[in-house]
C-alpha positions in Angstrom: 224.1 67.9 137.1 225.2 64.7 135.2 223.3 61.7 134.1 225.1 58.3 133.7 223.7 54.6 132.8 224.5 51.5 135.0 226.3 50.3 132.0 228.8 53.7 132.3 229.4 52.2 135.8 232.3 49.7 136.8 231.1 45.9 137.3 232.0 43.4 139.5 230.5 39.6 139.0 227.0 40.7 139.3 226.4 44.0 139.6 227.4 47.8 138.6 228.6 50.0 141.3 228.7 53.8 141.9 231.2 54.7 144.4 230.5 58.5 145.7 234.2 59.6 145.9 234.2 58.6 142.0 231.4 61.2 141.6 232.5 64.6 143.5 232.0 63.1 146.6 228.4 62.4 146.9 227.7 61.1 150.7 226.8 57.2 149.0 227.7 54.0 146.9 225.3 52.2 145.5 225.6 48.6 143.7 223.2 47.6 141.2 222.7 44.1 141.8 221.5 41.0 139.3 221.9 37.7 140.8 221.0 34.8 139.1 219.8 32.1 141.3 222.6 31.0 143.6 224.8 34.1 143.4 225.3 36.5 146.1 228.3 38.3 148.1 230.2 35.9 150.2 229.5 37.0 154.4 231.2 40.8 154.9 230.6 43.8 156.8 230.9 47.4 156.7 231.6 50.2 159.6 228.4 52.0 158.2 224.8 50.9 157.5 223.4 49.3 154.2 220.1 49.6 153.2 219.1 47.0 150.7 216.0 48.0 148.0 214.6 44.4 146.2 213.1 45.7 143.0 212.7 41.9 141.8 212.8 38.6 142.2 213.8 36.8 145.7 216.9 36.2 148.0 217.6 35.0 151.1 219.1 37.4 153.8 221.4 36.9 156.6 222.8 39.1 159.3 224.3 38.4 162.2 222.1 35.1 163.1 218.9 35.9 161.7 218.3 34.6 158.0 215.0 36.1 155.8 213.7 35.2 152.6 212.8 38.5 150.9 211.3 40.4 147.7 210.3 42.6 145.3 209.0 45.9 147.4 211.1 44.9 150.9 213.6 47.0 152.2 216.3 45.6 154.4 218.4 47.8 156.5 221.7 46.3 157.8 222.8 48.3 160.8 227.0 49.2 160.7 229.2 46.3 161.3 226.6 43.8 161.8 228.3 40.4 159.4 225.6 40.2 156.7 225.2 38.4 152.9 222.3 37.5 150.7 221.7 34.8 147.8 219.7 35.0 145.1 216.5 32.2 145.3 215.5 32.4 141.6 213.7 31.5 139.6 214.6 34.2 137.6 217.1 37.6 138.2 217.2 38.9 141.4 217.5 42.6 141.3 218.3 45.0 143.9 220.1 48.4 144.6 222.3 48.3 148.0 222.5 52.1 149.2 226.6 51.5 151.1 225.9 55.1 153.4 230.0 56.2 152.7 231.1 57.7 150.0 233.8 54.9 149.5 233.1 51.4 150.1 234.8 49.5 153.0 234.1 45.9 153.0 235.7 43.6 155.6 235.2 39.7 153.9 234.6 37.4 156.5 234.5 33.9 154.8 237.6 32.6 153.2 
């Protein structure tokens, strides 16, 4: 067993990210998301599923055609390959953990 902080973990424009392969191989990646209003990944999908954890705040969700405003205590499950993206609403932070079922990330960005 070993204990890290999300500081200890690499971050991108808005978030940390564990990446399993980094780790021993553990079957996940998650990202450690805080979005301030506005921000958000551009549209992208992945060959496995995503499962999206709000802890705070809202966001708007799309995948494939269907858009939902979301948050704090919704789940939202992203089934593989499906083109998906979400924006924070604001007010404040929006904070959630995205739980990438591969122990690598593979991200296909659709948007220019």
């Amino acid at each position: 067993m070993y204990v890290l902080t999300q500081e200890q973990l690499p971050l991108s424009a808005f978030a940390h990210e564990f990446v399993g392969d980094d780790h021993g191989g553990v079957g996940i990646c998650l990202i450690f998301t805080e979005a301030k209003p506005g921000q958000g990944p551009a549209l992208h999908k992945h060959p496995y599923e995503e499962v999206h954890l709000v802890q705070e705040g809202t966001a708007l969700f799309v995948a494939d055609r269907e858009e939902r405003v979301v948050g704090a205590g919704e789940i939202v499950v992203v089934p593989a390959g499906t083109p998906h993206r979400f924006e924070s609403l604001g007010p404040g932070v929006m904070r959630e953990i995205g739980v990438h079922v591969n122990r690598r990330f593979v991200t296909e960005w659709l948007d220019p």
